[in-house]
C-alpha positions in Angstrom: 0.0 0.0 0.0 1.4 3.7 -1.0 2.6 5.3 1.9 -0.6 8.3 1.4 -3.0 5.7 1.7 -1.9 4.5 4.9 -1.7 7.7 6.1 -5.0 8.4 5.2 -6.4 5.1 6.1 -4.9 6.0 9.9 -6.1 9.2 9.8 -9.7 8.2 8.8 -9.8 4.9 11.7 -8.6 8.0 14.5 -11.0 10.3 13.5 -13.9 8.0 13.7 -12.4 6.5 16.9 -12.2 10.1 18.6 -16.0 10.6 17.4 -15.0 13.1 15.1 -17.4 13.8 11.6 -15.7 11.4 8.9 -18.5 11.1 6.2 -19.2 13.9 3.3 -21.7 13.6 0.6 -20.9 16.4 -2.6 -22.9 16.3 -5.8 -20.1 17.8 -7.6 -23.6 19.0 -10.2 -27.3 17.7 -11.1 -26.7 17.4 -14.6 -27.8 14.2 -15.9 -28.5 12.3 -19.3 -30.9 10.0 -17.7 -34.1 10.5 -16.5 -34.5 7.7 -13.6 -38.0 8.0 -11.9 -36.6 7.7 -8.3 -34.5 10.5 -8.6 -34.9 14.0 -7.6 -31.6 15.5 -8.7 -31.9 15.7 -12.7 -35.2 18.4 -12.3 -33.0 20.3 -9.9 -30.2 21.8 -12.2 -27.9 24.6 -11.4 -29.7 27.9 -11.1 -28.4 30.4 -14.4 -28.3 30.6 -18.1 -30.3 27.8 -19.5 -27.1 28.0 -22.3 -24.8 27.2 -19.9 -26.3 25.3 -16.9 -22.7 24.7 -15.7 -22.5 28.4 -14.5 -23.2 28.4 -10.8 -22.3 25.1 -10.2 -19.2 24.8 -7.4 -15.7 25.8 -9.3 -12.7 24.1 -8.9 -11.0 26.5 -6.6 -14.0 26.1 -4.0 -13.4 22.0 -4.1 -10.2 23.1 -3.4 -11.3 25.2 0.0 -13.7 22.4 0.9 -10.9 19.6 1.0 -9.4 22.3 3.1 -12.1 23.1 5.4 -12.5 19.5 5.7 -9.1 18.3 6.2 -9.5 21.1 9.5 -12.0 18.6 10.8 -10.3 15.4 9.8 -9.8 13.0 7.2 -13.1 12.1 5.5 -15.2 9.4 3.1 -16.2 12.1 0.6 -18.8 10.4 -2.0 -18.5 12.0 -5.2 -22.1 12.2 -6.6 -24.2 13.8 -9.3 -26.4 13.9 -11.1 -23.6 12.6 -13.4 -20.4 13.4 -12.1 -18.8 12.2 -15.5 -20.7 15.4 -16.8 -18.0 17.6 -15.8 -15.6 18.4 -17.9 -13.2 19.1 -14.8 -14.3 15.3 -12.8 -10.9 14.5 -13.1 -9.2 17.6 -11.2 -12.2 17.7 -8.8 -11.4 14.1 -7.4 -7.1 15.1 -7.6 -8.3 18.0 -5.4 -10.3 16.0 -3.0 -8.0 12.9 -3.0 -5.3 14.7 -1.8 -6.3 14.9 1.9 -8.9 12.3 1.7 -10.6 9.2 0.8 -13.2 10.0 -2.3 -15.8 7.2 -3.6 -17.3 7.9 -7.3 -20.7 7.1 -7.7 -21.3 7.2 -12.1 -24.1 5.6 -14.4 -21.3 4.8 -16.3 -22.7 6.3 -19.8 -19.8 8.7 -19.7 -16.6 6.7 -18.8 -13.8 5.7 -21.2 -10.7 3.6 -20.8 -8.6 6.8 -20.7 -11.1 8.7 -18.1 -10.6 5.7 -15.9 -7.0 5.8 -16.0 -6.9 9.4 -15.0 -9.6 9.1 -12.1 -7.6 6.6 -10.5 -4.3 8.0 -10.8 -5.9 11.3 -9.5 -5.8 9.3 -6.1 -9.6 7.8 -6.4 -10.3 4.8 -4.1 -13.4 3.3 -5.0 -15.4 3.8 -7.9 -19.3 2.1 -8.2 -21.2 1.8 -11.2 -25.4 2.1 -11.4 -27.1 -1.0 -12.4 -30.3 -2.1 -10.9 -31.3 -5.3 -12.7 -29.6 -8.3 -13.7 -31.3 -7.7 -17.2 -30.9 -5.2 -19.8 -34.4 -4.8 -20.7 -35.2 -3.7 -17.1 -32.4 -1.7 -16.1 -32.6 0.2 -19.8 -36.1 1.2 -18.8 -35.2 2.4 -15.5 -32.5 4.7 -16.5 -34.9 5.5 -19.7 -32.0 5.1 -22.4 -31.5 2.2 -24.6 -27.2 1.1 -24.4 -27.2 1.9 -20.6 -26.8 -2.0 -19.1 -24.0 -2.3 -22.0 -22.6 1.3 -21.0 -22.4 0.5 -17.5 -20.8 -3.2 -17.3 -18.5 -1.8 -20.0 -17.4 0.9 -17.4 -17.0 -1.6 -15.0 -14.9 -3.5 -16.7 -12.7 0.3 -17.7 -12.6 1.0 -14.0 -11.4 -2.5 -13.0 -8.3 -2.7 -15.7 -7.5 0.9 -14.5 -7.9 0.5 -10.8 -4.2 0.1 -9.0 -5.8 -2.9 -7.2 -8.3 -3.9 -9.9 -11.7 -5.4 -8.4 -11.0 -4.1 -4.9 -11.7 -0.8 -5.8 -14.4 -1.2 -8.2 -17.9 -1.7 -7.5 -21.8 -2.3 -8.5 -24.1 0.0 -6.5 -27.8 -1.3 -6.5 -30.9 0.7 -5.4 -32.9 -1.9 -3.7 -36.8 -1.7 -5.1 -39.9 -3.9 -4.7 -39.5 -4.0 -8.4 -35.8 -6.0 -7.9 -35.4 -7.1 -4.7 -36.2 -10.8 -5.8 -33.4 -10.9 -8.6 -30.9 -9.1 -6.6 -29.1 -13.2 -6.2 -28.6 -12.9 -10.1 -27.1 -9.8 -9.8 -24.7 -10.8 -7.0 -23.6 -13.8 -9.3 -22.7 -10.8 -12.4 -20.9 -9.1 -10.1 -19.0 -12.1 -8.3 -17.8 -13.4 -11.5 -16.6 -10.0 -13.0 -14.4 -10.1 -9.7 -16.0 -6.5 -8.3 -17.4 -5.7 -5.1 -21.4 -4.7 -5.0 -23.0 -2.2 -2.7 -26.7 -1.1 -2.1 -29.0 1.3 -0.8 -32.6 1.0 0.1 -34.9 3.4 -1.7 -35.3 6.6 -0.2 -38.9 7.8 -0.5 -39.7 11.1 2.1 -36.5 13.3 1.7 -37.4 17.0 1.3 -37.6 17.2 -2.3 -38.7 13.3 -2.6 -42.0 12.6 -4.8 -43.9 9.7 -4.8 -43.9 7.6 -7.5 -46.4 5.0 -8.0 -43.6 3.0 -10.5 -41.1 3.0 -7.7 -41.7 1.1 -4.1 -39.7 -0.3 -1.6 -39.7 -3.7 -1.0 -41.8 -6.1 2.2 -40.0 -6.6 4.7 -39.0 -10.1 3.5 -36.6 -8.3 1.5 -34.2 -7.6 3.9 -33.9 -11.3 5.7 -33.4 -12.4 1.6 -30.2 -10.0 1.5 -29.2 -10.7 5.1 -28.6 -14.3 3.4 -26.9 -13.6 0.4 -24.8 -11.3 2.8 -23.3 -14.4 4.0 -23.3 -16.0 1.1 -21.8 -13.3 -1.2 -17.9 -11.9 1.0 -18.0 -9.5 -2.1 -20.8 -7.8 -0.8 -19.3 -4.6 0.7 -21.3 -3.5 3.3 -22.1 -3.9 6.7 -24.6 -7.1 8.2 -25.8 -4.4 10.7 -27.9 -2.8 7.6 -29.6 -5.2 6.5 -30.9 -6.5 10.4 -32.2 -2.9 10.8 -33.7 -2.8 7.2 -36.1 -5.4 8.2 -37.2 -3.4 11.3 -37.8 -0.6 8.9 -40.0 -2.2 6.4 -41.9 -3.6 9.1 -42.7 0.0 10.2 -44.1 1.5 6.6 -47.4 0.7 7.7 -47.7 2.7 10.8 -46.3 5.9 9.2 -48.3 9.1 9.7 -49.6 10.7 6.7 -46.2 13.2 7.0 -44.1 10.2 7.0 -43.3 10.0 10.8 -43.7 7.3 13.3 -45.4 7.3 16.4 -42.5 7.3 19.2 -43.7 3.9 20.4 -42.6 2.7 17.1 -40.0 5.0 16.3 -37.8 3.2 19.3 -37.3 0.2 17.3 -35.0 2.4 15.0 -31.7 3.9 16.2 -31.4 7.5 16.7 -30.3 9.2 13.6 -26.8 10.5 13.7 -26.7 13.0 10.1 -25.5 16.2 10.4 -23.2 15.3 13.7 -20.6 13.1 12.0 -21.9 13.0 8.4 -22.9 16.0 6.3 -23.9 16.9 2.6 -22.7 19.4 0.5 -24.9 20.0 -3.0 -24.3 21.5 -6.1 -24.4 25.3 -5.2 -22.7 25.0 -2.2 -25.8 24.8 0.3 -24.8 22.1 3.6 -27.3 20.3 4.9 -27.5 17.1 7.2 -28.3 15.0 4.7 -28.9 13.7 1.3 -32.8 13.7 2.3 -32.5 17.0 4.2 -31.2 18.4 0.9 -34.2 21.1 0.8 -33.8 22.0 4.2 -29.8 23.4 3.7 -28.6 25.2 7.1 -26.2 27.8 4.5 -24.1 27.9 2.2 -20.2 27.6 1.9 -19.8 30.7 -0.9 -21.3 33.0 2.2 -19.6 30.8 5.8 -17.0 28.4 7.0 -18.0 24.7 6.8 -16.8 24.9 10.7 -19.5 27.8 11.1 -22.4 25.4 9.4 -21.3 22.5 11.0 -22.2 24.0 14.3 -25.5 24.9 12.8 -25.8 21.4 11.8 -25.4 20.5 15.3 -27.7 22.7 16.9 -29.9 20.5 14.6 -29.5 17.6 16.6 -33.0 17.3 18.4 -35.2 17.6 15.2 -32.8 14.8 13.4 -32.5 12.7 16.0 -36.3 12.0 15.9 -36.2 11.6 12.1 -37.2 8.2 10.9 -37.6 8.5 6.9 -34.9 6.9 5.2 -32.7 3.7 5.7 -30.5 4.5 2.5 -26.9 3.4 2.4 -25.6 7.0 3.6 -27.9 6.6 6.9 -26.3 3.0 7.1 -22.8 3.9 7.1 -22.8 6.6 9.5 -25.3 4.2 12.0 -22.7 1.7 11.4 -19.1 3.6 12.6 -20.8 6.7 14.2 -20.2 7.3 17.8 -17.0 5.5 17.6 -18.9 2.5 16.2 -18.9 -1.2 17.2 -16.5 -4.4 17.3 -18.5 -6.3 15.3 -18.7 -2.9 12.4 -15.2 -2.2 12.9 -14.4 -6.2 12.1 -17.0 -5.7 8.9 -15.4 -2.3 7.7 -12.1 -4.0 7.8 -12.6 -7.4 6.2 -15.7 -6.5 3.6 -15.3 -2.5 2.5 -11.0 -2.2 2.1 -9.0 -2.0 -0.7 -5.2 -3.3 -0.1 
């Protein structure tokens, strides 16, 4: 292992030890060439000229002064997100600027990515890369993302990433949005993905974040679900994620049904869940600039970092702490990982982390 990524892979294991924030979420823009029904990002584009949607989107230099501001803080997980990331004409010095100082996770469709852009991400100092695809079948996963080529687009990305990738299929991964519409092939999937030699990763759909809107196409899946990927869990090693996720999942499921009509839980219920940690130890950072808690709190931003100090906001994110702390709406991937190793985490998460997420 380079001698950077030890340091950084010290730096991240103390911070999260000493309790310090260690998780950022940036959608580097919401620019998108797909139209995916569960998404609320590609009908929120930059504010500007319609000519040049690019215009108010975060600039170089400020990535720059975040990796700063967060480096003040500690070393993070920074998720690199869009929209389409790829869209950027600058993705690759974006992720240079935030790999320096920390670890940085691209999230892509794919669509974009080219044997050359996969060689320059990686030696930018990217450490994990994941790839969209939904469905083990082409007809399904084409419809999803409403453009014919994507399943080809996206396993042929894969496959770029991997051959580019300092330590191949360590570093390169499928991420799956788990839907009632999927949850039952997701063991065909797992099989794609074990034989290509990647890792896979999921999320539950997120339905109730502040810009969230129902879509009767898009549902998340009985409770049954979650007891089905708790097994292939154990089944699969190249699943890289934590078991803790998928035991709470079920719990979550099993609560749809008692949900007030504003998507809370009476408090009775709302104990079976743990108390949300976002915006102590985890944070996101959109497009423009604006912080809030989280990826579902993306409406509700506590300022923005062109106008204060990410110190200055995190406090504000802090002082948040009561009204998130009672929120119950999500159980996405985000939520997951900052349950998992927030507050210092657990033995049995720390042994998970170690032996199912690194890269060396």
């Amino acid at each position: 292992m380079k001698l950077d990524v030890l340091k950084k892979d010290l730096r991240f294991a103390a911070g999260v030890a000493r309790k310090k924030p260690f998780n950022c979420l940036i959608q580097v823009t919401n620019r998108c060439n797909m139209k995916c029904s569960f998404c609320d990002f590609w009908p929120n584009p930059a504010r500007g000229n319609a000519a040049d949607p690019a215009e108010h989107e975060l600039s170089l230099a400020e990535f720059e002064s975040i990796a700063v501001q967060l480096d003040r803080m500690g070393c993070f997980l920074v998720s690199i997100e869009g929209g389409e990331p790829l869209i950027r004409k600058d993705i690759v010095e974006v992720v240079r600027v935030l790999s320096r100082r920390h670890i940085t996770a691209l999230f892509t469709s794919g669509w974009h990515m080219t044997p050359e852009k996969a060689e320059a991400l990686f030696a930018a100092g990217l450490t994990h890369a994941s790839v969209s695809i939904d469905y083990p079948d082409e007809a399904r996963h084409d419809a999803k993302r409403r453009i014919a080529g994507t399943t080809g687009r996206a396993w042929a990305a894969v496959d770029m990433l991997k051959a580019a990738a300092p330590r191949g299929g360590k570093q390169v991964n499928v991420m799956t949005v788990i839907l009632d519409s999927n949850w039952q092939s997701l063991a065909e999937l797992f099989e794609q993905t074990r034989r290509r030699g990647v890792g896979q990763q999921l999320t539950l759909l997120s339905t109730m974040g502040t810009r969230r809107v129902s879509s009767a196409e898009d549902r998340l899946p009985p409770p049954e679900a979650a007891s089905s990927l708790a097994s292939l869990w154990k089944r699969y090693p190249h699943v890289r994620f934590f078991r803790e996720y998928f035991d709470v999942m079920q719990a979550f499921l099993e609560l749809e049904s008692v949900r007030d009509h504003d998507g809370s839980l009476p408090k009775a219920f709302a104990s079976r869940l743990p108390t949300c940690r976002a915006g102590a130890q985890s944070f996101n950072i959109d497009h423009l600039g604006n912080v809030s808690s989280c990826i579902e709190r993306i409406g509700k931003p506590v300022g923005s970092i062109r106008r204060h100090s990410l110190s200055t906001l995190h406090q504000r994110l802090l002082a948040e702490q009561a009204e998130i702390a009672e929120c119950q709406q999500c159980w996405t991937a985000c939520r997951g990982f900052q349950q998992a190793i927030g507050d210092g985490g657990s033995v049995k998460n720390w042994l998970d982390m170690s032996l199912r997420t690194r890269t060396d």
